[in-house]
C-alpha positions as CSV (number, residue, x, y, z in Angstrom):
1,X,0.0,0.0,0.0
2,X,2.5,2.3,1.2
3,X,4.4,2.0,-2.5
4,X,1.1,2.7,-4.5
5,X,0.2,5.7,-2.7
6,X,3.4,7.6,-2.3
7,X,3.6,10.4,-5.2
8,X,-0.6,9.4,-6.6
9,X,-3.6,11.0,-5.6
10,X,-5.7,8.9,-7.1
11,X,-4.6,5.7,-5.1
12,X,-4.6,7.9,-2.0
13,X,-8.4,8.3,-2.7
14,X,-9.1,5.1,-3.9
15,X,-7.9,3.5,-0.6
16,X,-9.1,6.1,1.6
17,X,-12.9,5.5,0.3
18,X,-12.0,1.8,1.1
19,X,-11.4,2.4,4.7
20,X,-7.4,2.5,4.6
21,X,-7.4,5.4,6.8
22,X,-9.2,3.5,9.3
23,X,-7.1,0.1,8.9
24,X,-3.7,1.8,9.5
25,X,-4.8,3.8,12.7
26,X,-6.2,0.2,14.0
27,X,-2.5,-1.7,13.2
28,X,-0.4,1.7,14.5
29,X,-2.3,1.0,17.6
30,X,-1.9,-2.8,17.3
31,X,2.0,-2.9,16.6
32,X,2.8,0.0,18.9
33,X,4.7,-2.7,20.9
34,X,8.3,-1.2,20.6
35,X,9.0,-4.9,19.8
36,X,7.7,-4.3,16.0
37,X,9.7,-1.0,15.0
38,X,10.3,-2.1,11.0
39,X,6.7,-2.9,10.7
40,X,5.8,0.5,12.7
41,X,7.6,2.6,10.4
42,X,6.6,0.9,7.5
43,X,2.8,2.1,9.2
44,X,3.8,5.5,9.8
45,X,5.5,6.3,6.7
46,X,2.2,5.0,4.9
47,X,-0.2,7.6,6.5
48,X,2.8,10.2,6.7
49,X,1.7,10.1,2.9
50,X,-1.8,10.4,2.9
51,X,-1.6,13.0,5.3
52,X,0.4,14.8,2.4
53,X,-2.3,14.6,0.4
54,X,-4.4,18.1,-0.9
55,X,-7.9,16.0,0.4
56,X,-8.8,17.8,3.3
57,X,-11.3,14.6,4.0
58,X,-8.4,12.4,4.3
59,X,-6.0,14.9,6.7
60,X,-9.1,15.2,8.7
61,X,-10.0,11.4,8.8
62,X,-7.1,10.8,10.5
63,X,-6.6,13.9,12.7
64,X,-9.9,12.7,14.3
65,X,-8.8,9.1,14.7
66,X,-6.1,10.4,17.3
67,X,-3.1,9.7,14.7
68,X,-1.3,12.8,15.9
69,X,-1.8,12.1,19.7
70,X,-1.1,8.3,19.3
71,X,2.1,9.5,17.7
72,X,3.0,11.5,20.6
73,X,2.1,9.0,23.2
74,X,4.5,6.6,21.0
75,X,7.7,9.6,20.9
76,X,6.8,9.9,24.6
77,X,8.2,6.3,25.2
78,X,11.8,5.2,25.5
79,X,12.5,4.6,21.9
80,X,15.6,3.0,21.3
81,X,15.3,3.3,17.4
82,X,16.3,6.4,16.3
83,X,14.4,5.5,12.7
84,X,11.5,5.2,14.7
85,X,11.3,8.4,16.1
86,X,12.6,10.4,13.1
87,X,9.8,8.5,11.3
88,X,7.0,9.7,13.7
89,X,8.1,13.6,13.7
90,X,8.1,13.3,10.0
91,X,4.6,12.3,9.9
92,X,3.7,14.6,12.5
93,X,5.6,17.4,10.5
94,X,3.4,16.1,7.3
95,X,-0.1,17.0,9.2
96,X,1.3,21.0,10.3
97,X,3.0,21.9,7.0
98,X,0.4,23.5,4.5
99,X,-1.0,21.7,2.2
100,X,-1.9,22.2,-1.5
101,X,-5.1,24.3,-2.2
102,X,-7.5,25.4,-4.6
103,X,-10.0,27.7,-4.7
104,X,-13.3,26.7,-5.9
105,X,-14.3,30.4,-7.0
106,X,-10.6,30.4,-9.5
107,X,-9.9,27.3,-12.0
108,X,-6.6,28.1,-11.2
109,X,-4.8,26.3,-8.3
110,X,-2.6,27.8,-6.1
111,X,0.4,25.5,-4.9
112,X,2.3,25.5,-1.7
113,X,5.5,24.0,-3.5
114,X,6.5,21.3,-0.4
115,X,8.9,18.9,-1.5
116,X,8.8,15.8,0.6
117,X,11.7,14.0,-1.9
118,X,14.0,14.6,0.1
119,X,13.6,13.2,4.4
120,X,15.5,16.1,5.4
121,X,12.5,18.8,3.8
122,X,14.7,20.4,1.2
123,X,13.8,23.8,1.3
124,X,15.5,25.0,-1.7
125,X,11.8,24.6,-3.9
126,X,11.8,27.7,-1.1
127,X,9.0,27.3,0.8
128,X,7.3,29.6,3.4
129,X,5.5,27.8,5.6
130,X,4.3,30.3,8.3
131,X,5.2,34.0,8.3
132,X,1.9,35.1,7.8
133,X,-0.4,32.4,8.1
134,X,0.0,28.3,7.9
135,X,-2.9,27.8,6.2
136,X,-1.9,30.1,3.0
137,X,0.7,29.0,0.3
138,X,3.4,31.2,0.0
139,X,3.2,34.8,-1.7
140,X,-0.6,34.5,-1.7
141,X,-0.9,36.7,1.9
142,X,-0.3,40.5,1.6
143,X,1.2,42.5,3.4
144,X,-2.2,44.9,4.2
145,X,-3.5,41.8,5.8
146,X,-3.7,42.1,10.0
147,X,-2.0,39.5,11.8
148,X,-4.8,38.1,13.6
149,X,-5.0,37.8,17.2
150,X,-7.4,35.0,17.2
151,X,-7.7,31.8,14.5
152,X,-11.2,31.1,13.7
153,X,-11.8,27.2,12.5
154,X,-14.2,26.5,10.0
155,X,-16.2,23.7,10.2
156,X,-13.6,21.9,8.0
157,X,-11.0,22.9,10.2
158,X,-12.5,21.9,13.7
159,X,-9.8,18.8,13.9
160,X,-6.8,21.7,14.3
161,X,-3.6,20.0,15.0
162,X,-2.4,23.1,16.0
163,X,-4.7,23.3,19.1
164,X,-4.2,19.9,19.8
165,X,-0.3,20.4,20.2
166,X,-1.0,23.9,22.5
167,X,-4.0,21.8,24.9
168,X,-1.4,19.5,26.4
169,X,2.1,21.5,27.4
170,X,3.9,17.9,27.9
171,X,3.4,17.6,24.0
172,X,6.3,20.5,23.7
173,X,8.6,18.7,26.5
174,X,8.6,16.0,24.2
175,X,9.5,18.1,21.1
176,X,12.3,19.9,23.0
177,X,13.7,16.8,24.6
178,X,13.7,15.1,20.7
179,X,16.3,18.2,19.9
180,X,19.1,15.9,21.0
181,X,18.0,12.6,18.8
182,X,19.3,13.4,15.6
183,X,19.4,16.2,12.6
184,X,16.5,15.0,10.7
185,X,15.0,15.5,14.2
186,X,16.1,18.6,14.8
187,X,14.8,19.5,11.3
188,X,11.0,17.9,11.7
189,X,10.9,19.5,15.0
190,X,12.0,23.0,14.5
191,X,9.8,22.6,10.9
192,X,6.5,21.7,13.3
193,X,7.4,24.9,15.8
194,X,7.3,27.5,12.5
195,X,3.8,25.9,11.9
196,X,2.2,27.2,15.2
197,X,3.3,30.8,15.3
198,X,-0.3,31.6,13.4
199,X,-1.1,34.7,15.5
200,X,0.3,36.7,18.5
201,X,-1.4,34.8,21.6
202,X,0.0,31.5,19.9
203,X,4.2,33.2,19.4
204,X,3.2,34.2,23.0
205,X,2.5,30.8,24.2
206,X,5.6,29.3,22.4
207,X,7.8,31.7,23.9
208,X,6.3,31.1,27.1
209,X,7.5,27.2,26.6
210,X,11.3,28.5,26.7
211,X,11.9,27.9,23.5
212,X,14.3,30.4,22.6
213,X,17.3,29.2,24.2
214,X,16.9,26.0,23.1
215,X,16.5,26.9,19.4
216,X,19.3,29.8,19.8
217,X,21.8,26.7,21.0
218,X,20.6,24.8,17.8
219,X,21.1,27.5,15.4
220,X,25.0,28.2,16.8
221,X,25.6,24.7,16.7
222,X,24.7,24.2,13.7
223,X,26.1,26.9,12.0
224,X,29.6,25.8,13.7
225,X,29.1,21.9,12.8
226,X,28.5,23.3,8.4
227,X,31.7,25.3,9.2
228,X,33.7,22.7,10.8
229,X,32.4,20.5,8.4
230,X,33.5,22.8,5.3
231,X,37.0,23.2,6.4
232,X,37.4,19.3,7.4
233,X,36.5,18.4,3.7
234,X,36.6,21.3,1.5
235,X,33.2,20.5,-0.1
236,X,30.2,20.3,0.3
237,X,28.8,16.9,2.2
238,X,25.4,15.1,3.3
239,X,25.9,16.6,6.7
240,X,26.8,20.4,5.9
241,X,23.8,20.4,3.6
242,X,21.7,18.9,6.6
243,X,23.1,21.7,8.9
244,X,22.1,24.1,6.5
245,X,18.9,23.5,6.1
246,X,18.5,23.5,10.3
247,X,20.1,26.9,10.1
248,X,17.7,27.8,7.4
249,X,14.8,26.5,9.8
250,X,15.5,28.0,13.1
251,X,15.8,31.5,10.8
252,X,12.6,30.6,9.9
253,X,11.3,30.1,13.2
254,X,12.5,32.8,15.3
255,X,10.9,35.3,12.0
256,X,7.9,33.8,12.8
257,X,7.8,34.1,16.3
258,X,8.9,38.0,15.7
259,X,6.6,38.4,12.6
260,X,3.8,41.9,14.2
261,X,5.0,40.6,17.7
262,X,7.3,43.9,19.5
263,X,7.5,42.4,22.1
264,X,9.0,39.0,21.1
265,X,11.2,41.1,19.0
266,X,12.4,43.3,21.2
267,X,13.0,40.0,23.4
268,X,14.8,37.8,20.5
269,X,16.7,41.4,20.2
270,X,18.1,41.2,23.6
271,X,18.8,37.6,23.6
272,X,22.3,36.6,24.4
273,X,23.9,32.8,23.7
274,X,25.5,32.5,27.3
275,X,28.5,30.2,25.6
276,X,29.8,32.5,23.1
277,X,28.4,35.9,24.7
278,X,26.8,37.0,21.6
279,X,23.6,38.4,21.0
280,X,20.9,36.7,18.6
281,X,21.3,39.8,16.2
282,X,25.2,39.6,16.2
283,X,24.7,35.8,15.3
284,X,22.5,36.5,12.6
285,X,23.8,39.4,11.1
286,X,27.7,37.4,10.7
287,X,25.7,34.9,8.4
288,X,24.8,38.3,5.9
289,X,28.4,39.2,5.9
290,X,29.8,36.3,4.6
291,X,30.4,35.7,0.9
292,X,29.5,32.0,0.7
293,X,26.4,31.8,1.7
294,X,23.0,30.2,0.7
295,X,19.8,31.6,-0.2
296,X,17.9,30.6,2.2
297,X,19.5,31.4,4.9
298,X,20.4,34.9,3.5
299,X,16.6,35.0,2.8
300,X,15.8,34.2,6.3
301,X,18.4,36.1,8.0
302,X,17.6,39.3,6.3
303,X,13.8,39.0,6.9
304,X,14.8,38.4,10.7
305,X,15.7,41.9,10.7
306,X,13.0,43.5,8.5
307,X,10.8,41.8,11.3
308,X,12.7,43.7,14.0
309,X,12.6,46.9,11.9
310,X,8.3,46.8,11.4
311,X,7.7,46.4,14.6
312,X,10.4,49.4,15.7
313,X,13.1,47.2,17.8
314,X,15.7,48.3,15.2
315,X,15.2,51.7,12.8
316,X,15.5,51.9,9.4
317,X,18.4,53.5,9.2
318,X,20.2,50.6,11.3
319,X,23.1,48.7,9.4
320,X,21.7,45.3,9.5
321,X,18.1,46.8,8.1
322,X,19.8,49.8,5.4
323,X,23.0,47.7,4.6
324,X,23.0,44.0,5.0
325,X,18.9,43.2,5.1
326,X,18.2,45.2,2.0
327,X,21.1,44.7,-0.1
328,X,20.8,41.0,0.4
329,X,17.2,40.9,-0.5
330,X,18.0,43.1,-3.6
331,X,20.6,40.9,-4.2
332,X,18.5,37.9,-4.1
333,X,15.8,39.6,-6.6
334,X,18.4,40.3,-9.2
335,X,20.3,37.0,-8.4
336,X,20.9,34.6,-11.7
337,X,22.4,31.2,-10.5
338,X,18.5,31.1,-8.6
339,X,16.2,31.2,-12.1
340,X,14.7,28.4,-11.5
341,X,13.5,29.4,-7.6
342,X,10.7,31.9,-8.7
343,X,8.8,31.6,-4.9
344,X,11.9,32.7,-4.0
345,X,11.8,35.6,-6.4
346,X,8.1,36.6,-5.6
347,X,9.3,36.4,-1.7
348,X,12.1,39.0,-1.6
349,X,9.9,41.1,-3.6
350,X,7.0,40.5,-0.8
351,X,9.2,41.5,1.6
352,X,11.1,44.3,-0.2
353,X,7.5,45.7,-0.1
354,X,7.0,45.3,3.3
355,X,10.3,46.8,4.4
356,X,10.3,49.6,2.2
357,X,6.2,50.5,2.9
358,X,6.4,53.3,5.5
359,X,10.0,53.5,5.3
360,X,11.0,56.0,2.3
361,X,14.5,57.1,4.0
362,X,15.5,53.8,2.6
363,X,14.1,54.1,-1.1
364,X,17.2,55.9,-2.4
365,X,19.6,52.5,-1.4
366,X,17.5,50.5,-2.8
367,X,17.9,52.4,-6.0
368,X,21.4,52.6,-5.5
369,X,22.0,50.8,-8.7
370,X,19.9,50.2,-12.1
371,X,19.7,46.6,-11.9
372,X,16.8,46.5,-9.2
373,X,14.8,48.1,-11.9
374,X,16.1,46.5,-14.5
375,X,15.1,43.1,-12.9
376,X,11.5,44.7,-12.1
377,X,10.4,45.6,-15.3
378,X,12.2,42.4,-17.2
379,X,9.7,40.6,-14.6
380,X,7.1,42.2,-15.6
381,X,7.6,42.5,-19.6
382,X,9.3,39.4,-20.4
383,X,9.0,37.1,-17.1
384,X,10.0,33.9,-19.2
385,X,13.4,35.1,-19.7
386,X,14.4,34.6,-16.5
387,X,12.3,31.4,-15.3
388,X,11.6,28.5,-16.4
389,X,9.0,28.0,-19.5
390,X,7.0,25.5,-17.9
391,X,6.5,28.1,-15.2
392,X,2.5,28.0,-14.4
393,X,0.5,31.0,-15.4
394,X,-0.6,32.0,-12.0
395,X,2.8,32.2,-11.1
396,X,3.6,35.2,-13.5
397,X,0.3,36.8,-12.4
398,X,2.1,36.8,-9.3
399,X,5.4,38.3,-9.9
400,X,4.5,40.9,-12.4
401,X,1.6,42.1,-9.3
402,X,4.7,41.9,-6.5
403,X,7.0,43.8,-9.4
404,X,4.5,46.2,-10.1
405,X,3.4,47.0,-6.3
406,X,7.6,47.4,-6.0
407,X,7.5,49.9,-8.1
408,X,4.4,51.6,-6.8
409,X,5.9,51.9,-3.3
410,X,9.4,52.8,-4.4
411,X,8.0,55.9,-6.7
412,X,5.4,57.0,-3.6
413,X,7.4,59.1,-2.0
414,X,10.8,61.0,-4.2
415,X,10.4,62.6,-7.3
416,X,14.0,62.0,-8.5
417,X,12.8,58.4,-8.0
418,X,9.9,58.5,-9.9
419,X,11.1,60.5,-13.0
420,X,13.8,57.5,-12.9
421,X,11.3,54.4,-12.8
422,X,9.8,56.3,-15.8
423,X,12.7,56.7,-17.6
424,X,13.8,53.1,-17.1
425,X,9.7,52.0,-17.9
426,X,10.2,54.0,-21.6
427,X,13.8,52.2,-22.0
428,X,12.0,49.1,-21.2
429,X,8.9,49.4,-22.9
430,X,10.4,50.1,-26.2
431,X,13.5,47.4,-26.1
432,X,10.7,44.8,-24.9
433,X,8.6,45.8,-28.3
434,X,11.8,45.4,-30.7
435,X,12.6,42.5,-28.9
C-alpha cells in the first residue's frame, strides 16, 4: 500500500474510500509494541503520505482518529530506534505543514510547492510555511493583511492539529527533549514549531514554553558543525547540507515568532547565547556578511531583521536593516544562479514591499544601482526570460503584481525616483517591443 500511494492521488483516494485510513490507525495502535519498529515505520510512513495529500477529508480522517496524539504517546516512550522516532516527527511534521489548495471560486490552483523528496524537507523549492499564516501558500498573503490575534476554525477545520499540540504543554517537552536525537529531528521538530506561530497569543505561548534558548543553541551549533564540516572536507557533504537547512529552519522560526509581535522582537533582540556571549542579532547578522552563503539562509536572516525593523526594535536607518537586510534581498531579486527558484523571487519582492512600505529614507539605497529596476520591469515584460518556461501562469500573475506593487511603493514618495522608474519603464517598454 504504502508504495502505490506515495507520489498518486488517485490511489490515496481510492484507498481512503475503502477504509485505509481507518485500517492503519487500527494496526499503529496494534503494533505499537516497541518490539515491532520495522513494521511501525513501515505504518507511519504510509499515513505520513496520505496526510500529504491536498484531500482535506483524508488529513481530517485521520486527525480525528487520534493519529497525531497516538504518535506522541509513541515519541513519549523510551525509543531505542532512532528511525522510529525520526519517522514519527516526519509524519507529525506532514499534518502541520500546508497543504496544496485550490479555490473553488478560480480554475486556477494555487500550490504551496512542499517537496517531501528529500527526508530532510529540502527547502530549496523555497517554501514559506508560516510568516503570515500556515494555512496560505506562500506569496498568496499581503502585506495589508492584519495579523490576527485570534484563529477562527471552520467547520472543516474543527480537527486543528495546531490546538491539539497547545491543549497538552507535555506535548512541547517531548519536542524539545527530541532536539538531542538526531538532525532530521532537529529539522522535523523545529519545521513543526514554524507551523504554530499563526497569530500573536499563539508566538506568546511558544515563547512562554522557553523555546528560545533551546532553538538559539541549535542554530549556533549548527552553524559551527557546516563550518567545521566545510573546512574538514573542503566540499560540500550530506551533513553540511543537513546543517544548512537547520540553520535555514531555526531562521525561519525565530521570523515567525517575531513576525507583528514587538515584544517578542524586542526580546529575540536582547537575547544573548550564554556560551559564546553574543547576541541573537550579532549571530544573525555574521551569516549576511559572509560571501558564501545560501539563499535561504540569507533569505531568512535578512527577513529576521526586516521583522525587527516593522515592529520598531531596530530603525530603518540601522546597518543590519539599510545595509545587510536590504542589499541582500536586492541581491537575491536580481540574483541569476537562482532562475529556477521563482517563490523565491516573488518572496524577496514581498518582503522588499513590506520593508520599504512606511519607510522612504531607505528608497534611495535600494535604487542605488539600475539593476533593481532593470530586474523589475524584465519581470514584468518578459517574465519567461528569466524562469523557467513550464513556469504555471498563475505564477507570472504573481510576480509581475509583487514587481508592479515594488514599483508603486518605491516611486510614492521621491520625485527623483519616480522620474527615474519612468525613464527606465520607456527604456524598457520600447526594447521589450523590438525585442
Amino acid at each position: 500500500v504504502k508504495n502505490l500511494v506515495i507520489g498518486s492521488k488517485r490511489c490515496k483516494t481510492a484507498f481512503f474510500r475503502v477504509g485505509t485510513a481507518e485500517t492503519l490507525f487500527n494496526l499503529l495502535k496494534e503494533f505499537s509494541s516497541l518490539n515491532h519498529t520495522e513494521l511501525l515505520i513501515e505504518i507511519i510512513d504510509c499515513i505520513s503520505s496520505f496526510v500529504k495529500s491536498n484531500d482535506k477529508n483524508i488529513v481530517n480522517r485521520l486527525i480525528e482518529l487520534g493519529c497525531i496524539q497516538h504518535l506522541f504517546t509513541l515519541l513519549s516512550l523510551e525509543i531505542d530506534s532512532i528511525n522510529l522516532c525520526e519517522s514519527c516527527l516526519r509524519c507529525l511534521r506532514s499534518f502541520f505543514l500546508p497543504k496544496l489548495s485550490s479555490s473553488s471560486s478560480s480554475s486556477t490552483t494555487t500550490f504551496s510547492q512542499v517537496d517531501y523528496s528529500n527526508p530532510f524537507l529540502t527547502p530549496i523549492p523555497f517554501v514559506l510555511l508560516c510568516d503570515q499564516d500556515t494555512h496560505k501558500p506562500p506569496s498568496s498573503i499581503t502585506q495589508s493583511e492584519q495579523f490576527s490575534s485570534t484563529t477562527e476554525l471552520t467547520s472543516n477545520e474543527q480537527y486543528s492539529p495546531i490546538d491539539i499540540l497547545f491543549e497538552n504543554s507535555q506535548l512541547f517537552d517531548i519536542l524539545i527533549r527530541l532536539l538531542s536525537v538526531s538532525k532530521s529531528s532537529q529539522l522535523s521538530i523545529v519545521e513543526i514549531l514554524c507551523c504554530l506561530c499563526v497569530n500573536n497569543e499563539r508566538q506568546k505561548e511558544l515563547v512562554d514554553k522557553n523555546i528560545i534558548p533551546a532553538i538559539m543553541h541549535l542554530l549556533v551549533e549548527n552553524i559551527n558543525d557546516k563550518q567545521q564540516t566545510y573546512h574538514n572536507n573542503n566540499k560540500i557533504s550530506q551533513v553540511s547540507l543537513t546543517s544548512e537547512y537547520i540553520v535555514g529552519a531555526c531562521l525561519k522560526l525565530f521570523c515567525s515568532l517575531c513576525y507583528q509581535n514587538a515584544f517578542i522582537a524586542q526580546q529575540l533582540h536582547d537575547t544573548i547565547h550564554t556560551e559564546t556571549n553574543q547576541t541573537l542579532c550579532e549571530i544573525i547578522s555574521s551569516l549576511l556578511t559572509r560571501i558564501h552563503r545560501p539563499v535561504v539562509i540569507s533569505y531568512y536572516a535578512a527577513k529576521f531583521f526586516v521583522n525587527l525593523c516593522k515592529t520598531k526594535v531596530l530603525s530603518a536607518d540601522h546597518p543590519s536593516v539599510s545595509l545587510e537586510s536590504l542589499t541582500t534581498l536586492i541581491h537575491l531579486c536580481t540574483k541569476s544562479i537562482i532562475n529556477k527558484c521563482v517563490y523565491l523571487y516573488i518572496e524577496c519582492l514581498d518582503t522588499l514591499i513590506y520593508l520599504l512600505n512606511g519607510n522612504s529614507t531607505l528608497h534611495h539605497i535600494a535604487m542605488y544601482t539600475e539593476q533593481l529596476l532593470s530586474k523589475l520591469f524584465i519581470y514584468i515584460f518578459t517574465p519567461t526570460k528569466v524562469l523557467d518556461e513550464h513556469v504555471d501562469e498563475s505564477v507570472i500573475v504573481q510576480i509581475r503584481a509583487s514587481s508592479l506593487t515594488l514599483l508603486a511603493v518605491l516611486s510614492s514618495h521621491h520625485e527623483d525616483i519616480k522620474k527615474r522608474i519612468a525613464e527606465q519603464e520607456s527604456m524598457a517598454f520600447f526594447f521589450f517591443v523590438e525585442f
